[in-house]
NUPA-476206 format. One record per residue: residue number from 1; chain; x, z, y of N, C-alpha, C in turn. Coordinates in nm, 2 decimals, decimal comma. Example, Ala and Ser with C-alpha at 12.3 -4.5 7.8 and 13.67 -1.06 7.14 Angstrom:
<guvexs>
- i/ch/n.xx/n.zz/n.yy/ca.xx/ca.zz/ca.yy/c.xx/c.zz/c.yy
- 1/A/1,32/0,78/-0,57/1,23/0,78/-0,45/1,32/0,78/-0,33 .
- 2/A/1,28/0,71/-0,22/1,37/0,71/-0,11/1,29/0,79/0,00 .
</guvexs>
This chain:
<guvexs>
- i/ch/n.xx/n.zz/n.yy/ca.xx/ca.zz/ca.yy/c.xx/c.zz/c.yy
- 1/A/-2,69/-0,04/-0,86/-2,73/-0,16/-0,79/-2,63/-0,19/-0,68 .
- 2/A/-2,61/-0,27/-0,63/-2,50/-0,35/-0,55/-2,58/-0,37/-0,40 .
- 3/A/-2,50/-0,28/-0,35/-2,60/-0,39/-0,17/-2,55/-0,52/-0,14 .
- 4/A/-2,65/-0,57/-0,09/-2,62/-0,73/0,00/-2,69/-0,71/0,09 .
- 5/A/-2,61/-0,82/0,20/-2,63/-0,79/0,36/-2,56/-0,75/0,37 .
- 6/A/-2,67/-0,73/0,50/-2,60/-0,59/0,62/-2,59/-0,45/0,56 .
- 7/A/-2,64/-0,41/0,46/-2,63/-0,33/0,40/-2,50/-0,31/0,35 .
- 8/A/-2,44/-0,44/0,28/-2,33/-0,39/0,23/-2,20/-0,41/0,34 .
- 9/A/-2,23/-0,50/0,43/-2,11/-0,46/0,54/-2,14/-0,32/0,62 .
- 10/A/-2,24/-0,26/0,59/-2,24/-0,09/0,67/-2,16/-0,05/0,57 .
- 11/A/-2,16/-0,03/0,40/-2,10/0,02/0,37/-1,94/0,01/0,36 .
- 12/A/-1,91/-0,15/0,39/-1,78/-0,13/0,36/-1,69/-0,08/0,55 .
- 13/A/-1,81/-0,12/0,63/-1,78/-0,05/0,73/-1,75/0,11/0,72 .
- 14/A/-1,81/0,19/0,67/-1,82/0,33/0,60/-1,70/0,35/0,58 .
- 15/A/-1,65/0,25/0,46/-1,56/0,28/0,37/-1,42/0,28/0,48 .
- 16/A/-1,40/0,22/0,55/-1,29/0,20/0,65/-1,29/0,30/0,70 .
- 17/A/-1,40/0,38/0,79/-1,42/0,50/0,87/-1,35/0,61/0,79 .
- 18/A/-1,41/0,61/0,67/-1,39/0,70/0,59/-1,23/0,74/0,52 .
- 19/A/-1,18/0,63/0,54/-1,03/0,60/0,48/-0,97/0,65/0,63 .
- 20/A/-1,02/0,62/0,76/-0,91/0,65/0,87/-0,97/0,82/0,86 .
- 21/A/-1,03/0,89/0,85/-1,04/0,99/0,88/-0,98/1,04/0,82 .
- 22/A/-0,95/1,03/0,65/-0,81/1,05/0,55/-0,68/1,05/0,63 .
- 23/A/-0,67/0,96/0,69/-0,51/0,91/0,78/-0,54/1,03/0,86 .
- 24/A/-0,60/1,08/0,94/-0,60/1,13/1,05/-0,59/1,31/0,97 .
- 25/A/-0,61/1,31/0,86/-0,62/1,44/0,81/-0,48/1,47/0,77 .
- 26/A/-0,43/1,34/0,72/-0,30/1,39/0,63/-0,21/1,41/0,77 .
- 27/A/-0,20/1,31/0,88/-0,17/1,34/0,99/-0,14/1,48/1,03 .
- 28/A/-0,26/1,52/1,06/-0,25/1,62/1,11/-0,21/1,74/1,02 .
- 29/A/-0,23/1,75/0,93/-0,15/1,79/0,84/-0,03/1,84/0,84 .
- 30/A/0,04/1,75/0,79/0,17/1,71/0,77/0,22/1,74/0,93 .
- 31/A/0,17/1,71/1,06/0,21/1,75/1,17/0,22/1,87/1,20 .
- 32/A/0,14/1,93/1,17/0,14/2,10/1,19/0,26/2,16/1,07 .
- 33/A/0,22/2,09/0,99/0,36/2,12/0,88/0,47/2,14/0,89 .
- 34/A/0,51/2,03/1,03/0,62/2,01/1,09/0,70/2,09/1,17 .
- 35/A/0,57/2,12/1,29/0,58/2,21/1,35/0,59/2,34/1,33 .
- 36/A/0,54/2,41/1,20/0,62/2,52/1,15/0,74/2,55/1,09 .
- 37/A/0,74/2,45/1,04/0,87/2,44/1,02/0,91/2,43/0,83 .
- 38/A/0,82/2,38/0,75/0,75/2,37/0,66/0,83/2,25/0,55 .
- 39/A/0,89/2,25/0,46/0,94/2,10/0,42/0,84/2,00/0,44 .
- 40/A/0,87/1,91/0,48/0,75/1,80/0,46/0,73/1,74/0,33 .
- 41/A/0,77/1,73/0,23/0,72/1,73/0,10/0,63/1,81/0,08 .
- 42/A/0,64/1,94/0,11/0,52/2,08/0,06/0,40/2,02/0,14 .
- 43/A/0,42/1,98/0,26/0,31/1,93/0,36/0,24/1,85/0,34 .
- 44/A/0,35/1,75/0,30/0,26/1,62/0,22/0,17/1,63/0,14 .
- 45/A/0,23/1,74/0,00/0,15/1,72/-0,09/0,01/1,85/-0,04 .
- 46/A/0,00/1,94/0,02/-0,10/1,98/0,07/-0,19/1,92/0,17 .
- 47/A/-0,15/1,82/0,24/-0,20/1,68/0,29/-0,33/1,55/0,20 .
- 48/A/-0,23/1,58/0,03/-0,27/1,47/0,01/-0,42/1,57/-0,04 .
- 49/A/-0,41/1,67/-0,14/-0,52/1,75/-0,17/-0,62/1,77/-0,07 .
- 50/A/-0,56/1,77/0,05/-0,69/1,81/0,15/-0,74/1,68/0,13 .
- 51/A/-0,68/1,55/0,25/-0,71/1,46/0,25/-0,83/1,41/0,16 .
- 52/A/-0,76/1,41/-0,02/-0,87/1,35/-0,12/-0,99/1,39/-0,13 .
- 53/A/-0,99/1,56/-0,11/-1,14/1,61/-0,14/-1,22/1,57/-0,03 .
- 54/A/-1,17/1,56/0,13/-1,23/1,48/0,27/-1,30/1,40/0,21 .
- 55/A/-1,23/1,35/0,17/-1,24/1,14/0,19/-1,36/1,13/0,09 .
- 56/A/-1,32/1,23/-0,03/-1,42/1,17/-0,20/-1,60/1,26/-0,14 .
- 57/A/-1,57/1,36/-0,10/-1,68/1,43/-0,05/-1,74/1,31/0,06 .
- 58/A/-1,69/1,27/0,19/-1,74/1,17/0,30/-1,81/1,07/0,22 .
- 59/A/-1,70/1,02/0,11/-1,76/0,88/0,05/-1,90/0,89/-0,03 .
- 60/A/-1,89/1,03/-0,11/-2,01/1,07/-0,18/-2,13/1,06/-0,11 .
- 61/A/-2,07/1,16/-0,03/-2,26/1,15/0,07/-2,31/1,09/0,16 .
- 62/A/-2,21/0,98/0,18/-2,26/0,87/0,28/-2,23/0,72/0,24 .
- 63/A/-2,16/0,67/0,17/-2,10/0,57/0,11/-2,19/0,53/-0,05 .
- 64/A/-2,16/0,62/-0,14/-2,23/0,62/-0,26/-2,32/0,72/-0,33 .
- 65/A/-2,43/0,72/-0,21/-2,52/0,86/-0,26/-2,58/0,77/-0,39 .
- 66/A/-2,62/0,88/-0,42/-2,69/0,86/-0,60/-2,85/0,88/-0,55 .
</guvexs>
């Protein structure tokens, strides 16, 4: 089923929250990455794996619970 309403602007409000806290992961990430001294490719891509499972887990149980 589809929300309407306010319902569905909480969710797509959600959905933005939930995408910056992605940014802020890979961020940090990749920052610390840096700081050791780490290629940032290797960083990245252990960035992007954290980042996805965040974001897909956040969205699951708050975004599109079942």
């Amino acid at each position: 089923m589809v929300a309407r309403g306010i319902a569905r602007t909480r969710q797509k409000g959600m959905f933005v929250v939930t995408a910056l806290i992605g940014l802020a992961i890979t961020t940090l990430i990749v920052g610390c990455g840096d700081l050791l001294g780490l290629d940032p490719r290797l960083a990245k891509l252990a960035a992007i794996a954290v980042s996805f499972q965040a974001t897909y887990v956040a969205r699951r149980t708050t975004i599109f619970r079942l």
